[in-house]
Biopython code that builds the backbone (N, CA, C, O; Angstrom):
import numpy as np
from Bio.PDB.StructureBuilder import StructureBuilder

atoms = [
    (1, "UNK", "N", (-30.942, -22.667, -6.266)),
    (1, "UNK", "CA", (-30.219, -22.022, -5.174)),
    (1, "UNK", "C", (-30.936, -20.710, -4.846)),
    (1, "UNK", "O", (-31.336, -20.005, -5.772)),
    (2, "UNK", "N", (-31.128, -20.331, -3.498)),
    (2, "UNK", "CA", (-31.389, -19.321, -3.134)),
    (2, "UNK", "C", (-31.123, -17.918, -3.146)),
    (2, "UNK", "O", (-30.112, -17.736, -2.468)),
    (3, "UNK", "N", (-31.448, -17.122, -3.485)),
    (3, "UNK", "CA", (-30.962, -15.849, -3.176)),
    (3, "UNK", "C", (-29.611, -15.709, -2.468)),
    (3, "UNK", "O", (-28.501, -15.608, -2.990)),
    (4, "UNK", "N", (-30.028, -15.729, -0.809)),
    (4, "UNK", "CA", (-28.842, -15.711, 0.076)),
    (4, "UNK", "C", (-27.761, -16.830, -0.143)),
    (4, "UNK", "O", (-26.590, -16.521, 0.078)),
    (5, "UNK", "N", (-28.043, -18.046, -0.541)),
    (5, "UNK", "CA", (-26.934, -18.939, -0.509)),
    (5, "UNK", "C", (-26.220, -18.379, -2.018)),
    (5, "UNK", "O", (-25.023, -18.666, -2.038)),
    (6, "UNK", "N", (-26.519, -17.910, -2.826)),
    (6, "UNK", "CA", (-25.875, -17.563, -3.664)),
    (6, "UNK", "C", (-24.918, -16.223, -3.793)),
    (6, "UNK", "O", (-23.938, -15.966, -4.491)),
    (7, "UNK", "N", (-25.561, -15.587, -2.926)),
    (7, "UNK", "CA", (-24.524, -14.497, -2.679)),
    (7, "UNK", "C", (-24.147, -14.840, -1.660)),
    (7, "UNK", "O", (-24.045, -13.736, -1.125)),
    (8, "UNK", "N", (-23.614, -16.054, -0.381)),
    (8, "UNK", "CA", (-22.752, -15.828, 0.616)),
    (8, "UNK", "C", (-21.691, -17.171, -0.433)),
    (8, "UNK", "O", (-20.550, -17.416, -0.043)),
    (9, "UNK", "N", (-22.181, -17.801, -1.532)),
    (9, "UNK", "CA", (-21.225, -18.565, -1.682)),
    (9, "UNK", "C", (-20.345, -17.350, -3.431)),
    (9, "UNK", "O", (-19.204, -17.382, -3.892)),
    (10, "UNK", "N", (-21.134, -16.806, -3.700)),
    (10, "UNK", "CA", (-20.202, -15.677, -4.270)),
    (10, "UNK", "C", (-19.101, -14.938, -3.681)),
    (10, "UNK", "O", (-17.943, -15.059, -4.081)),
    (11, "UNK", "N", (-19.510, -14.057, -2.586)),
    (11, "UNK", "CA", (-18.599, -13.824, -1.622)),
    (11, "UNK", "C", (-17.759, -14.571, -1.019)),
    (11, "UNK", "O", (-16.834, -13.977, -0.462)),
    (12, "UNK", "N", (-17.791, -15.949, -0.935)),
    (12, "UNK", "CA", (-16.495, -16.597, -0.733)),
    (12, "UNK", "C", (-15.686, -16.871, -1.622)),
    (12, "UNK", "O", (-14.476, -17.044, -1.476)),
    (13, "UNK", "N", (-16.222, -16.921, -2.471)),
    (13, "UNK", "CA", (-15.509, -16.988, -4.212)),
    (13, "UNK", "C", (-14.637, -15.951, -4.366)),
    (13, "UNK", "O", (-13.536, -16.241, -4.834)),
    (14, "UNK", "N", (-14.856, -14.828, -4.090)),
    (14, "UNK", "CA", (-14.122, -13.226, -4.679)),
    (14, "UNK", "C", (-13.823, -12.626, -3.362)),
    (14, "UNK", "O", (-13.652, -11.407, -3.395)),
    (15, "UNK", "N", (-13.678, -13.434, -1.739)),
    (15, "UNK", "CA", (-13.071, -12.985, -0.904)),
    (15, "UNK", "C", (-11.254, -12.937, -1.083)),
    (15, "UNK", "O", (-10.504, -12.084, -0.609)),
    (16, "UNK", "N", (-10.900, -14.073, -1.872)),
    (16, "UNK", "CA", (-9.401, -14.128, -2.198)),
    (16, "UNK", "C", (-8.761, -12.924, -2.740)),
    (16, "UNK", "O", (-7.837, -12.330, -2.184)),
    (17, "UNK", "N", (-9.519, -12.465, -4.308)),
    (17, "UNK", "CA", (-9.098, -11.815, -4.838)),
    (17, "UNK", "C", (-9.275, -10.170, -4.103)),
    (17, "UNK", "O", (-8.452, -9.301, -4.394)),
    (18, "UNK", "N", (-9.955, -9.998, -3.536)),
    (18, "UNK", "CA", (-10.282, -8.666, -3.260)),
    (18, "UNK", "C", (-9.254, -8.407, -2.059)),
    (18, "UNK", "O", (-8.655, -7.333, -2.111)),
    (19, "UNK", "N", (-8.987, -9.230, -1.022)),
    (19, "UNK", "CA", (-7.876, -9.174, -0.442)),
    (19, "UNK", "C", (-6.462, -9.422, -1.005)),
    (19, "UNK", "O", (-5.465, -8.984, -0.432)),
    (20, "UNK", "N", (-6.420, -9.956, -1.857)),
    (20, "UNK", "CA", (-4.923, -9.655, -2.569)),
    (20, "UNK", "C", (-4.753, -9.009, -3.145)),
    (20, "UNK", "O", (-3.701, -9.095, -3.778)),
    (21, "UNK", "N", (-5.476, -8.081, -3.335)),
    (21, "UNK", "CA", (-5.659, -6.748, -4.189)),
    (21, "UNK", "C", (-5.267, -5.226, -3.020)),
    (21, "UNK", "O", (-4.926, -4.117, -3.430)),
    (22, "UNK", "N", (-5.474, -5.680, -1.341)),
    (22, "UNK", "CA", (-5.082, -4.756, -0.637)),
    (22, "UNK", "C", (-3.408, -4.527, -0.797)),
    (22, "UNK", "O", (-2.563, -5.418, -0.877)),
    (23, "UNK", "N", (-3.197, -3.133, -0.817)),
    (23, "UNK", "CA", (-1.712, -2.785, -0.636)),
    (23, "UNK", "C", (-1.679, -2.756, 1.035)),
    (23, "UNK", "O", (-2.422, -2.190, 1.836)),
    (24, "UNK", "N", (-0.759, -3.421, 1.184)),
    (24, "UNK", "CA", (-0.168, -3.782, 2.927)),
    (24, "UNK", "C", (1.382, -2.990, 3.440)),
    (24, "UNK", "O", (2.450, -3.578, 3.608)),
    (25, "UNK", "N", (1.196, -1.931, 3.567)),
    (25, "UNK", "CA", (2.523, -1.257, 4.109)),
    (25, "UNK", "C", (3.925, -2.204, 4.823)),
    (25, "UNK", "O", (3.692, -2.995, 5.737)),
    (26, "UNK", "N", (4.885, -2.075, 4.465)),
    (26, "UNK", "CA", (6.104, -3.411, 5.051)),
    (26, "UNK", "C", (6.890, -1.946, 5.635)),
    (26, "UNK", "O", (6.685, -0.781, 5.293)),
    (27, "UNK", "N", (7.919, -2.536, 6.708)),
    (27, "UNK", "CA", (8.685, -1.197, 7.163)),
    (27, "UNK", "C", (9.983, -0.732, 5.635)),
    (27, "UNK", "O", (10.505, -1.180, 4.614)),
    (28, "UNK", "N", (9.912, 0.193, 6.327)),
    (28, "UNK", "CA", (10.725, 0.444, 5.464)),
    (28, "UNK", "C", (12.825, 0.212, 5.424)),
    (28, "UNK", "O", (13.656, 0.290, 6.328)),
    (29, "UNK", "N", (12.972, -0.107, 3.771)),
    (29, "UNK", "CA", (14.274, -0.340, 4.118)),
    (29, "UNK", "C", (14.789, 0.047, 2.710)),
    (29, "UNK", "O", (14.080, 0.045, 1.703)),
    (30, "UNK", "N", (16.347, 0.443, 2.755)),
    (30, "UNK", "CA", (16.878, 0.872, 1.518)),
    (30, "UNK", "C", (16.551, 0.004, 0.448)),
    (30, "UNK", "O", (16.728, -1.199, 0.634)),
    (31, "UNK", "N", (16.094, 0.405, -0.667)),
    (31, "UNK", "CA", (15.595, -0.944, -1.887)),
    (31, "UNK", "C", (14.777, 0.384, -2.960)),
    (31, "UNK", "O", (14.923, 1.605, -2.917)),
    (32, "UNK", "N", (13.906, -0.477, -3.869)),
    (32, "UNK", "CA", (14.056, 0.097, -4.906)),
    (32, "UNK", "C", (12.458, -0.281, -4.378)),
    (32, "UNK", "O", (12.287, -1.173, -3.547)),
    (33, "UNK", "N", (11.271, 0.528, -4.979)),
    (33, "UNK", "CA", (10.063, 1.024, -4.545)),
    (33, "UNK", "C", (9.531, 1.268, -5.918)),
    (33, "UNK", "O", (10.229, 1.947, -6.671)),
    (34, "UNK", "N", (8.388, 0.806, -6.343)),
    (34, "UNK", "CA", (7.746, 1.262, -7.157)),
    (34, "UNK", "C", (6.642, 2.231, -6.845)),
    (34, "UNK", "O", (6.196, 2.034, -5.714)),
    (35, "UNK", "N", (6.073, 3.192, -7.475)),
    (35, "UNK", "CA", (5.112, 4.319, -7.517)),
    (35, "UNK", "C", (3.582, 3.767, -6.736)),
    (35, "UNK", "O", (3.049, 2.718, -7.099)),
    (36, "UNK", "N", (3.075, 4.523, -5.782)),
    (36, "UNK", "CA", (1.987, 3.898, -4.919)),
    (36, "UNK", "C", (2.650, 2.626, -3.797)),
    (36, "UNK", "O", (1.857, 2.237, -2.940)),
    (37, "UNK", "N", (3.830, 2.099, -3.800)),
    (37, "UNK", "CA", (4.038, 1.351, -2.714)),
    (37, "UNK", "C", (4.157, 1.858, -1.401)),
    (37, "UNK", "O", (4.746, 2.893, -1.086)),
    (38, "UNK", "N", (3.672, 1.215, -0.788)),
    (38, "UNK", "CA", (3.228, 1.941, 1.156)),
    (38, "UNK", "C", (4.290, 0.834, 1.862)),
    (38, "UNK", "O", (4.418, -0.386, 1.752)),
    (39, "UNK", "N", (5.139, 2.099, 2.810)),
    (39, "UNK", "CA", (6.003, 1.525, 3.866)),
    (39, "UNK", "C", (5.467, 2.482, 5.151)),
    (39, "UNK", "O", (4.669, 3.416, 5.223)),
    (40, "UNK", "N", (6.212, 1.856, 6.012)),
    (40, "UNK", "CA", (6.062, 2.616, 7.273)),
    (40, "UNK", "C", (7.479, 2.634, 8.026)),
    (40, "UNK", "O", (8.094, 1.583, 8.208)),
    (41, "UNK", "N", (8.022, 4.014, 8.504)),
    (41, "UNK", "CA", (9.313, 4.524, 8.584)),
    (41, "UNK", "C", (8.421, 5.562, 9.976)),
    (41, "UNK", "O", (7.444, 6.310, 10.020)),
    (42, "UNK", "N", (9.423, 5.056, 10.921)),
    (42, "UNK", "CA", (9.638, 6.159, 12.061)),
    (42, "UNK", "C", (7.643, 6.018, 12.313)),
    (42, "UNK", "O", (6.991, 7.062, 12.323)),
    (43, "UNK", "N", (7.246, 5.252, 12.412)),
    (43, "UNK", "CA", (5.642, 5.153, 12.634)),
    (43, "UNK", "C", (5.162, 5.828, 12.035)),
    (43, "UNK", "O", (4.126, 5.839, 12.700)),
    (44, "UNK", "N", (4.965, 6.499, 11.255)),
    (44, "UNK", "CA", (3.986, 6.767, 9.854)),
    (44, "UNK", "C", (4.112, 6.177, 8.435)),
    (44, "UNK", "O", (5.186, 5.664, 8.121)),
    (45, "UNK", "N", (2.925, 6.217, 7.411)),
    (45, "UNK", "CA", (2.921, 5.478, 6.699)),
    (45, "UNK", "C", (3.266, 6.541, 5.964)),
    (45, "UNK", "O", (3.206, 7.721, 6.309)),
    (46, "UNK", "N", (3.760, 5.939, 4.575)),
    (46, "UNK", "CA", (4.253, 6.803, 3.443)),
    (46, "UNK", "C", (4.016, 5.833, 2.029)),
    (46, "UNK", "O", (3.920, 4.609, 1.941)),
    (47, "UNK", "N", (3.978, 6.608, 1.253)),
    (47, "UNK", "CA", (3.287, 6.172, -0.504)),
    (47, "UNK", "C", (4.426, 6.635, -1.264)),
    (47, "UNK", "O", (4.803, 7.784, -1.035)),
    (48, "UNK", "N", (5.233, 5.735, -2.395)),
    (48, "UNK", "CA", (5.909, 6.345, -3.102)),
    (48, "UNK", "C", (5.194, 7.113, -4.194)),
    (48, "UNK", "O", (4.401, 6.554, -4.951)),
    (49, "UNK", "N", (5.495, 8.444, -4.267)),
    (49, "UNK", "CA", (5.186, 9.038, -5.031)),
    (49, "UNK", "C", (5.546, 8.743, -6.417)),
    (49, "UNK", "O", (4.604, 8.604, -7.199)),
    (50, "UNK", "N", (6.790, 8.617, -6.884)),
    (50, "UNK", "CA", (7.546, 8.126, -7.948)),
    (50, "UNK", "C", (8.001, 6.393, -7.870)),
    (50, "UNK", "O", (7.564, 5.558, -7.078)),
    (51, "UNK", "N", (8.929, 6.213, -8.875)),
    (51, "UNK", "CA", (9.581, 5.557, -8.441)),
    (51, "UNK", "C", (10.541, 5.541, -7.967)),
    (51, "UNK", "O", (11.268, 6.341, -8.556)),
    (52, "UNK", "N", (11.492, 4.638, -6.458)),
    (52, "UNK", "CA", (12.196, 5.179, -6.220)),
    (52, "UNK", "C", (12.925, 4.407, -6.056)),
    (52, "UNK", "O", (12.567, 3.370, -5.497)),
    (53, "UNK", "N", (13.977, 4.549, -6.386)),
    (53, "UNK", "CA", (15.473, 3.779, -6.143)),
    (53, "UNK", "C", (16.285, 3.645, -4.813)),
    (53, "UNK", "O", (15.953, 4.298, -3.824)),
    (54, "UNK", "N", (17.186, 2.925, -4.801)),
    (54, "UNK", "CA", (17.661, 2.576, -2.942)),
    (54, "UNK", "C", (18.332, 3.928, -2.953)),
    (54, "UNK", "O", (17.877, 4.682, -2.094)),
    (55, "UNK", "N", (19.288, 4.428, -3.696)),
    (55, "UNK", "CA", (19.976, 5.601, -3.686)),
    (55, "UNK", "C", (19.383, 7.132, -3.532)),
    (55, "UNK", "O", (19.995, 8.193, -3.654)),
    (56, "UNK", "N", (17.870, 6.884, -3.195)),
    (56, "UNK", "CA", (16.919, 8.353, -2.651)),
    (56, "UNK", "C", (16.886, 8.328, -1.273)),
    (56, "UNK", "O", (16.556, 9.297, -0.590)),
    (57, "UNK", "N", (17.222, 7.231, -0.833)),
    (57, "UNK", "CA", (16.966, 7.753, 0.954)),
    (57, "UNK", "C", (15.146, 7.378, 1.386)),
    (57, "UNK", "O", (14.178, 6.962, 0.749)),
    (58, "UNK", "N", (15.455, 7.890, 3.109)),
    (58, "UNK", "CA", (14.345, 7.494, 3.530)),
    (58, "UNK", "C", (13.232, 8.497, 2.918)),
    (58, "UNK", "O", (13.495, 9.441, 2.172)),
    (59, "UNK", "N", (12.080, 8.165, 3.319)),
    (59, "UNK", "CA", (10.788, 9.038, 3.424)),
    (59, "UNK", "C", (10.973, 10.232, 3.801)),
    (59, "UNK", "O", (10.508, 11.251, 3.291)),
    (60, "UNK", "N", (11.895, 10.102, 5.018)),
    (60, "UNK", "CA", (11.684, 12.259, 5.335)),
    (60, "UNK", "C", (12.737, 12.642, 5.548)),
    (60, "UNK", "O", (13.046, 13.268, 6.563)),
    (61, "UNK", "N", (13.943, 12.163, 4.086)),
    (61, "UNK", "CA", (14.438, 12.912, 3.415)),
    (61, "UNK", "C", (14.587, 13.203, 2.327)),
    (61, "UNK", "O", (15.370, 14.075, 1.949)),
    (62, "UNK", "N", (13.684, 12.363, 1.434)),
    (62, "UNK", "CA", (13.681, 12.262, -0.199)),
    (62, "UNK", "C", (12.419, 12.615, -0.478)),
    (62, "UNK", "O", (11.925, 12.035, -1.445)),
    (63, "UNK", "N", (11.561, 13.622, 0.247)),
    (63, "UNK", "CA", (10.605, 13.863, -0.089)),
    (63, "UNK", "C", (9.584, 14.436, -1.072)),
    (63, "UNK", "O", (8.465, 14.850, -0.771)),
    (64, "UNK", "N", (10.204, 14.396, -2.457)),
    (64, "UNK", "CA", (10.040, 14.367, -3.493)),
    (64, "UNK", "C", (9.266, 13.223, -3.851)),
    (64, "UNK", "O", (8.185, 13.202, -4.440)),
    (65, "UNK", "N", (10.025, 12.174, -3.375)),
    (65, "UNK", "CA", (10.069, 10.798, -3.798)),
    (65, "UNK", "C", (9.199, 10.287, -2.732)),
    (65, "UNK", "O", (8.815, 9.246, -3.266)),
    (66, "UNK", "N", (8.610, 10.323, -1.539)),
    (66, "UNK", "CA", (7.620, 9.920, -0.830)),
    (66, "UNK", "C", (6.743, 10.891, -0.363)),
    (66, "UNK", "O", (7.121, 12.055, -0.492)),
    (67, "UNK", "N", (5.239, 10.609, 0.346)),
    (67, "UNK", "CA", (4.197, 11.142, 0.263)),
    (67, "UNK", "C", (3.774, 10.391, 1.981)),
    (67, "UNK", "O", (3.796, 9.177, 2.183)),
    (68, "UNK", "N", (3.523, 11.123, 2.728)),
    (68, "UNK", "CA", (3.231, 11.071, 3.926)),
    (68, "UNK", "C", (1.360, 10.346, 3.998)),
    (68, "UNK", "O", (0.565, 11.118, 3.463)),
    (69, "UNK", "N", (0.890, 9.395, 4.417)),
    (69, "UNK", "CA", (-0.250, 9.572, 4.311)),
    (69, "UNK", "C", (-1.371, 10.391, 5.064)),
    (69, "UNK", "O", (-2.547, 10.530, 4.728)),
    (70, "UNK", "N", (-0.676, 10.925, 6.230)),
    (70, "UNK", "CA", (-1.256, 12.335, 7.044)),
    (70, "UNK", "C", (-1.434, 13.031, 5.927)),
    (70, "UNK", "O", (-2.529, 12.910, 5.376)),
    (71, "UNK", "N", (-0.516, 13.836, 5.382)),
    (71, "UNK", "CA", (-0.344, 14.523, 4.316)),
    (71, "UNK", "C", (-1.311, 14.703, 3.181)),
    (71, "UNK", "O", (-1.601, 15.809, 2.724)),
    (72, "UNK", "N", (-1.946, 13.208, 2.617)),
    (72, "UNK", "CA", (-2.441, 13.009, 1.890)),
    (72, "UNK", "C", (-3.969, 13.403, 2.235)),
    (72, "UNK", "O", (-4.925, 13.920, 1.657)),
    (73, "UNK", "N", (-3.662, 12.872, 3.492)),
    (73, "UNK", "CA", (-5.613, 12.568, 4.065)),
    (73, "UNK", "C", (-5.664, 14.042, 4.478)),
    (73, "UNK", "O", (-6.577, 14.238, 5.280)),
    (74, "UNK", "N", (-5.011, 15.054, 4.196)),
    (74, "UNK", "CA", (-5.408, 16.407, 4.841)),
    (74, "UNK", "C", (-5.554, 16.442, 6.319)),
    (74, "UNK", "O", (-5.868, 17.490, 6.883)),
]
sb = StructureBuilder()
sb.init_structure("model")
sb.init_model(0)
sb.init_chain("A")
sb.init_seg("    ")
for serial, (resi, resn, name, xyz) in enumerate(atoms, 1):
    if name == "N":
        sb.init_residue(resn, " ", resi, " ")
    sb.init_atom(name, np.array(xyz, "f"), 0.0, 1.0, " ", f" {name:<3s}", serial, name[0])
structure = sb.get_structure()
């Protein structure tokens, strides 16, 4: 096998995993959130900082508990 055929049939091999490995922001809704999960509330994205439980509220009011990604990116 060739050079190139071996790395375009590698890359199809480890295209699965590397995309299921992206975190995909869902909107946001009262529920329980683990630490680094990305929602999007009121059109911005947000990262739980902690973990957070349904009983913290949204993003921009429990802001302890979430992390703006404006914010983040400076």
């Amino acid at each position: 096998m060739n050079p190139r055929s071996f790395l375009i049939t590698l890359s199809i091999l480890l295209l699965p995993f590397l995309s299921a490995s992206a975190a995909v922001p869902s909107n946001w809704a009262s529920g329980d959130y683990a630490a680094g999960d990305l929602v999007i509330y009121n059109g911005s994205t947000y990262m739980a900082a902690q973990t957070v439980t349904a009983s913290q509220g949204a993003p921009t009011t429990a802001t302890a508990y979430w992390s703006s990604l404006d914010d983040i990116a400076g």
